[in-house]
C-alpha positions as CSV (number, residue, x, y, z in Angstrom):
1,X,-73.2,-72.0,76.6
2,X,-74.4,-68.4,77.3
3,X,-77.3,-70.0,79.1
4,X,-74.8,-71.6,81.0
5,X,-73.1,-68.4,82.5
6,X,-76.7,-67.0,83.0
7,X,-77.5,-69.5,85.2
8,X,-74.4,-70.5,86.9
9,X,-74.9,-70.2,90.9
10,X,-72.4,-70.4,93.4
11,X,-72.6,-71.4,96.9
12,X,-71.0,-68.8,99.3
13,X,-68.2,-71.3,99.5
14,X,-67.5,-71.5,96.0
15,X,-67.6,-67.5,96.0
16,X,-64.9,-67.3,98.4
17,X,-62.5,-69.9,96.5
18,X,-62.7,-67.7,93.3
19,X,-62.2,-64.7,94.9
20,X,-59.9,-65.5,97.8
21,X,-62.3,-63.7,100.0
22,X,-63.6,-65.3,103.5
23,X,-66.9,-66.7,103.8
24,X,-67.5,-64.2,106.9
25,X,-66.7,-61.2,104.6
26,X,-68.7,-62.4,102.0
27,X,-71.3,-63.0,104.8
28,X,-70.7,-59.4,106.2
29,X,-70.7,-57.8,102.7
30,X,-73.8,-59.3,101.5
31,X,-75.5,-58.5,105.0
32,X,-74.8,-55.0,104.2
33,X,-76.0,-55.4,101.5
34,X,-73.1,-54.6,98.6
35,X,-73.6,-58.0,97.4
36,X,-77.0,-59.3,97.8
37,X,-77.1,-63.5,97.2
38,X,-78.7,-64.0,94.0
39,X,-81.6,-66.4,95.4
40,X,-81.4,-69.2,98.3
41,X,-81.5,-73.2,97.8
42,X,-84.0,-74.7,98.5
43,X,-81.9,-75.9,102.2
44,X,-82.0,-71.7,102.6
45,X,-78.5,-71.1,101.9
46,X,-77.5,-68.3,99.6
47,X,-76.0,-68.5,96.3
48,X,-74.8,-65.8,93.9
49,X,-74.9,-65.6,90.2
50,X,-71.8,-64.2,88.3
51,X,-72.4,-61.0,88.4
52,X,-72.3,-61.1,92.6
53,X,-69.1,-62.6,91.6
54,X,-68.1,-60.0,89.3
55,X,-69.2,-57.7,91.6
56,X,-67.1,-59.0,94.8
57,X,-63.8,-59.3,92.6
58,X,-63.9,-55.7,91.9
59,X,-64.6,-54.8,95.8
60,X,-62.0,-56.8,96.7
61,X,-59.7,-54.9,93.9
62,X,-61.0,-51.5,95.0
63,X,-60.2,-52.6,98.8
64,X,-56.8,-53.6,98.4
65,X,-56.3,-50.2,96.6
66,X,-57.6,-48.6,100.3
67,X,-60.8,-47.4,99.4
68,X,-63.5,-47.3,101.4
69,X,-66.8,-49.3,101.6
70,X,-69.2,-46.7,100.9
71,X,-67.3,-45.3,98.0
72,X,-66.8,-48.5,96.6
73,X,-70.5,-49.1,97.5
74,X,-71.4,-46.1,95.2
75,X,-68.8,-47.7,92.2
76,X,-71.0,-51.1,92.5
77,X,-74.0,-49.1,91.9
78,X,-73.0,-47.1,89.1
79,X,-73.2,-43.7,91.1
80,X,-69.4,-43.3,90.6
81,X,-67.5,-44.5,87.7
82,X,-64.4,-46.7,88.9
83,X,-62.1,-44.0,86.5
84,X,-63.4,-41.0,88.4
85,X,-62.8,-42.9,91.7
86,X,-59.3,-43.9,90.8
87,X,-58.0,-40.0,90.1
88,X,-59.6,-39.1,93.3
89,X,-57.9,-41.8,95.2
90,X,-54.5,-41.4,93.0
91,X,-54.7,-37.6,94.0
92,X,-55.4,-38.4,97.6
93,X,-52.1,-40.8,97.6
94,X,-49.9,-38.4,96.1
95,X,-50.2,-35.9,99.6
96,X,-49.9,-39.0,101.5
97,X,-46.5,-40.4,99.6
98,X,-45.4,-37.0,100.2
99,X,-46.2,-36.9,103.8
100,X,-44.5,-40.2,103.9
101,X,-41.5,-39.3,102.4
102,X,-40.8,-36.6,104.5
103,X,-41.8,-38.3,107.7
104,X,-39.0,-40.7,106.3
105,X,-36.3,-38.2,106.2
106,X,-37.2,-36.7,109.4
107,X,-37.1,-40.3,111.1
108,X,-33.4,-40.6,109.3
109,X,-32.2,-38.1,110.8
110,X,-33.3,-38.5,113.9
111,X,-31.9,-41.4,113.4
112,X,-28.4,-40.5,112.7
113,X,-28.3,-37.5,114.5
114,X,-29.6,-39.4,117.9
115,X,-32.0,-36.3,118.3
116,X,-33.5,-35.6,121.0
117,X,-37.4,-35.7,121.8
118,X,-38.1,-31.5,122.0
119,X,-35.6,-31.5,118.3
120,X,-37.8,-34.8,116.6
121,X,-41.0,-32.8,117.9
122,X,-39.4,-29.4,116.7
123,X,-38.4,-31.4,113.1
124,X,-41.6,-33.3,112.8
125,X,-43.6,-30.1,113.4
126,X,-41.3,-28.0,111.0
127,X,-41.7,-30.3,107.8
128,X,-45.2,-31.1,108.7
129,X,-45.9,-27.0,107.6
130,X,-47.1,-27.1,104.0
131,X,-45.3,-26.0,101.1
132,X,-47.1,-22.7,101.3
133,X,-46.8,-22.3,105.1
134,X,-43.4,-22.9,105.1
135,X,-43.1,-19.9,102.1
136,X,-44.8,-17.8,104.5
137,X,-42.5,-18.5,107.2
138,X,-39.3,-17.3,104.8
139,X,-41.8,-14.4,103.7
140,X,-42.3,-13.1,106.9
141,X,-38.8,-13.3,107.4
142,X,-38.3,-11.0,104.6
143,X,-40.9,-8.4,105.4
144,X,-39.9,-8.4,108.9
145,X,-36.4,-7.8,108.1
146,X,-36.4,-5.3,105.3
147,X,-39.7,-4.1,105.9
148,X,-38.7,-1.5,108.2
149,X,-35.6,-0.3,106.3
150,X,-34.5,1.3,103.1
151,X,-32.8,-2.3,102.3
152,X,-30.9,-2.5,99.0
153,X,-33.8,-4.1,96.3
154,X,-31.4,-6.1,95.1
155,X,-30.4,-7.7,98.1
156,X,-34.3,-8.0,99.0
157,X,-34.9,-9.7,95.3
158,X,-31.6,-11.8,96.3
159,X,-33.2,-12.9,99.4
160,X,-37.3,-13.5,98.3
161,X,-35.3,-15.5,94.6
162,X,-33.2,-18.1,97.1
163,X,-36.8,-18.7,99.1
164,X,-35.8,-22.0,100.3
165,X,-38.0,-24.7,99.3
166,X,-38.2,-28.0,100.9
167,X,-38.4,-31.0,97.7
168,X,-41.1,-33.4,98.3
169,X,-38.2,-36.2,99.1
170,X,-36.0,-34.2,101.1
171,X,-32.7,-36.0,102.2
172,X,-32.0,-36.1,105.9
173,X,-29.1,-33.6,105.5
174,X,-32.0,-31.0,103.2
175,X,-34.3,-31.2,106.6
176,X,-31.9,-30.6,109.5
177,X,-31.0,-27.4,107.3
178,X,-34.6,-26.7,106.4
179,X,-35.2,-26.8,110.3
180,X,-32.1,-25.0,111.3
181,X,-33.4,-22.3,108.8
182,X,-36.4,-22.1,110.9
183,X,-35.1,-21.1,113.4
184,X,-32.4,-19.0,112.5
185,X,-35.5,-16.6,110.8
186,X,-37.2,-16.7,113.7
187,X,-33.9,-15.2,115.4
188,X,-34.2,-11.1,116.1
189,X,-30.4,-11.3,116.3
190,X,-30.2,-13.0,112.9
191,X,-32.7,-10.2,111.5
192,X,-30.5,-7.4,112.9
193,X,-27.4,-9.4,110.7
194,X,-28.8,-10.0,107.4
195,X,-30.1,-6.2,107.7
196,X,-26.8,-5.0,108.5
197,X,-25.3,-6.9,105.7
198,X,-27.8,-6.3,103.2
199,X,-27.5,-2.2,104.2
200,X,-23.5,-2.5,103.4
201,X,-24.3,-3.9,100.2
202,X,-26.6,-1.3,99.7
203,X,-24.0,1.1,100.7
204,X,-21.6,-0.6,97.6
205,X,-18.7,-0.7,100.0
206,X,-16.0,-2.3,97.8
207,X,-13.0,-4.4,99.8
208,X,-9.3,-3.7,99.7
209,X,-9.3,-6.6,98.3
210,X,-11.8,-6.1,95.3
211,X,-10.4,-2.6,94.2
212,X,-6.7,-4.0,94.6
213,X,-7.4,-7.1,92.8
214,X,-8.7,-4.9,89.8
215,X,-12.5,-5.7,88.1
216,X,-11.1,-8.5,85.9
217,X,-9.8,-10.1,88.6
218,X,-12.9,-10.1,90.6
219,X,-15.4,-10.7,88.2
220,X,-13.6,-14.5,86.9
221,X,-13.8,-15.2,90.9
222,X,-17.1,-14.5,90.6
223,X,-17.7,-16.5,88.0
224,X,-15.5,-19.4,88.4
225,X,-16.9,-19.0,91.9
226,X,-20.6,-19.3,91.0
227,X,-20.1,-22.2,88.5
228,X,-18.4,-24.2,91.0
229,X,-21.8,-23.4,93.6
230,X,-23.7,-24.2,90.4
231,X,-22.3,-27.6,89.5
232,X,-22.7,-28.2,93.2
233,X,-19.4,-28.2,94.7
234,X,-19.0,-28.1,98.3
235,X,-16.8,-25.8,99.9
236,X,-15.9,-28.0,102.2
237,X,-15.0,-31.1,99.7
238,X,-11.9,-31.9,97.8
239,X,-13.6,-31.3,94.3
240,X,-13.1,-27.8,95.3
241,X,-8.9,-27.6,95.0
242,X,-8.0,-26.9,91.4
243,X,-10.7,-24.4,91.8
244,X,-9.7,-22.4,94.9
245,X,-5.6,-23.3,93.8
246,X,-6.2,-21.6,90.3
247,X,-7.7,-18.3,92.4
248,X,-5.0,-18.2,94.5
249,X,-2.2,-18.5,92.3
250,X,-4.4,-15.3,90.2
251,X,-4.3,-13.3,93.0
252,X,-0.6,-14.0,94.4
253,X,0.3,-12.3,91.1
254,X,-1.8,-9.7,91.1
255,X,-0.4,-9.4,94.7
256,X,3.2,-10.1,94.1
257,X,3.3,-12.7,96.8
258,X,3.4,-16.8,97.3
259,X,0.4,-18.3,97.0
260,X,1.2,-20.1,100.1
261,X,-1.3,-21.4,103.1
262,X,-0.5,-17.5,104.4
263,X,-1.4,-16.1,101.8
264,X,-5.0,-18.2,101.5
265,X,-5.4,-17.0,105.3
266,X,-4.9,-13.5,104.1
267,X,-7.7,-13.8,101.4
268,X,-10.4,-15.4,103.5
269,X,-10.1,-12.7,105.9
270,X,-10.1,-10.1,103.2
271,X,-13.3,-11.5,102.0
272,X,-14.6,-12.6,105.3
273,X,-14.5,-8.9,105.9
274,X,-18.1,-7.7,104.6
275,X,-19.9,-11.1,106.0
276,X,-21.7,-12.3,108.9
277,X,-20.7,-16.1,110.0
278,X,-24.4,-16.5,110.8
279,X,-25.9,-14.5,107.1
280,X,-23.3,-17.2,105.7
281,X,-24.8,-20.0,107.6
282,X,-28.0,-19.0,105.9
283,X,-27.0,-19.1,102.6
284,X,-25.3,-21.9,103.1
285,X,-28.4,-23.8,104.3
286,X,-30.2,-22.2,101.7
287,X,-28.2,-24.1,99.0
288,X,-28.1,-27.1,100.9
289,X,-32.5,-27.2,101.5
290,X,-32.3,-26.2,97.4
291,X,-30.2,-28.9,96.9
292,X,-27.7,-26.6,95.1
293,X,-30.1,-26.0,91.9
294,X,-30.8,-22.2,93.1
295,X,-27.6,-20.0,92.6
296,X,-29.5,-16.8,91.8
297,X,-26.2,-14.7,90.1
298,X,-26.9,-12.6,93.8
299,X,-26.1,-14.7,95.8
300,X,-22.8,-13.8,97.8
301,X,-20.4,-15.9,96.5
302,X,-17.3,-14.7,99.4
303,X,-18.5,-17.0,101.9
304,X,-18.1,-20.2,99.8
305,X,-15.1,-18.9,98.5
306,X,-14.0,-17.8,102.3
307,X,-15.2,-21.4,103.2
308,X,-13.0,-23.1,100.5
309,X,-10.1,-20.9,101.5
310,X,-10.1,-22.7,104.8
311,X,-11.2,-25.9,103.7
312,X,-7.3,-26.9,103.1
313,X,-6.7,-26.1,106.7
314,X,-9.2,-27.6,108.6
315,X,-8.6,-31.2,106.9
């Protein structure tokens, strides 16, 4: 029997019916050389033994997993093993599934958002950055913004701890904010904001509201108020009204009033009072692009909380 297998040729017809190869790539693989025929018959035509065929089942394996010919060329030969191969290509995939999945999103959106062609070049440019080139973007940001003053640390350490980062599989909604973020630290305008805001924290200028509302008070909003960011409530949503409707009803006692839609209108612009609509835009993106899992305790919590405030009125 082992005899047999030794001597077992097979014509290059038979080679390509067992391994579902064509005869012209067998042809064009042993002409190069990666499979040489075994011997000839005596008519001249080439036959392999079955280690060619061996040999071509594994190319054809290693083909179909996108490798190329001289790699594979080198695995044949016993230059490369196939396990050190495989990592390297497994490695090599994982960048490109990456790439792919955020190509995806980008197209979604584009999709949904019927972007225009300078946006979808803007977007496609934007999440093309790498991980670290897009850090460096937010870090620049930083420097150039509180470089130059004497910026509250904490506000600094607030700002570099909520460094939005882009997941590998970002939903459409995570890269229009990613890309909106872009730009907005590109803005000088923006810069001149968050430096003015992060100054009047530095200042600790306390609201009416906060040294009215007494430091109980304030501190369960805060709290209440960061779980709810936490456990990634939107403002904007419904899952937000016992929340907000508990607040309110605290502070139209504290307040002696009715915690009526007035009275919510009252509050948001009490708390609206030490923020920027555009330095809440960015931390509002910021949570979005972190899908909601970075709530450094820093963050401002006033504009969600202005934000929910209003929600009620808006819908």
């Amino acid at each position: 029997m082992g005899d047999m297998d030794v001597t077992t040729l097979y014509s290059i017809g038979e080679l390509s019916r067992r391994t579902g190869l064509s005869v012209r790539t067998i042809r064009f693989y042993s002409d190069s050389g990666v499979v040489a025929p075994t011997t000839r018959s005596p008519g001249g035509y080439r036959l392999y033994d079955l280690d060619a065929l061996l040999r071509l089942e594994l190319l054809r394996t290693l083909r179909e997993l996108g490798m190329d010919l001289p790699t594979i060329q080198r695995v044949l030969d016993r230059e490369l093993s196939v396990a050190e191969v495989a990592a390297a290509h497994a490695d090599a995939m994982d960048v490109q599934i990456r790439m792919l999945l955020l190509r995806r999103s980008v197209l979604r959106v584009v999709a949904r958002r019927g972007s225009s062609p300078e946006e979808t070049k803007l977007m496609h440019r934007l999440t093309q950055l790498s991980g670290e080139e897009r850090r460096r973007l937010i870090d620049d940001f930083v420097d150039g913004t509180f470089g130059t003053v004497d910026a509250d640390p904490a506000a600094v350490a607030m700002v570099r701890a909520a460094t939005p980062d882009l997941p590998d599989d970002p939903t459409g909604e995570q890269v229009a904010a990613w890309v909106e973020l872009a730009e907005l630290v590109g803005d000088e305008d923006f810069r001149a904001r968050m430096r003015r805001t992060a100054m009047c924290q530095a200042a600790g200028r306390t609201l009416d509201i906060e040294s009215d509302a007494g430091e109980e008070l304030m501190e369960f909003t805060r709290q209440k108020v960061a779980e709810a960011m936490e456990s990634g409530i939107d403002p904007l949503s419904d899952r937000v009204a016992p929340v907000i409707d508990d607040l309110v009803h605290r502070f139209a006692e504290v307040f002696a009033r009715t915690p009526d839609t007035e009275f919510r209108d009252w509050m948001a612009q009490q708390f609206e009072e030490a923020h920027d609509p555009r330095v809440d835009r960015y931390w509002r993106l910021v949570w979005i692009v972190n899908g909601w899992q970075v709530v450094p305790n820093l963050i401002p919590v006033y504009p969600w909380l202005v934000q929910a405030l209003r929600n009620d009125r808006d819908a």
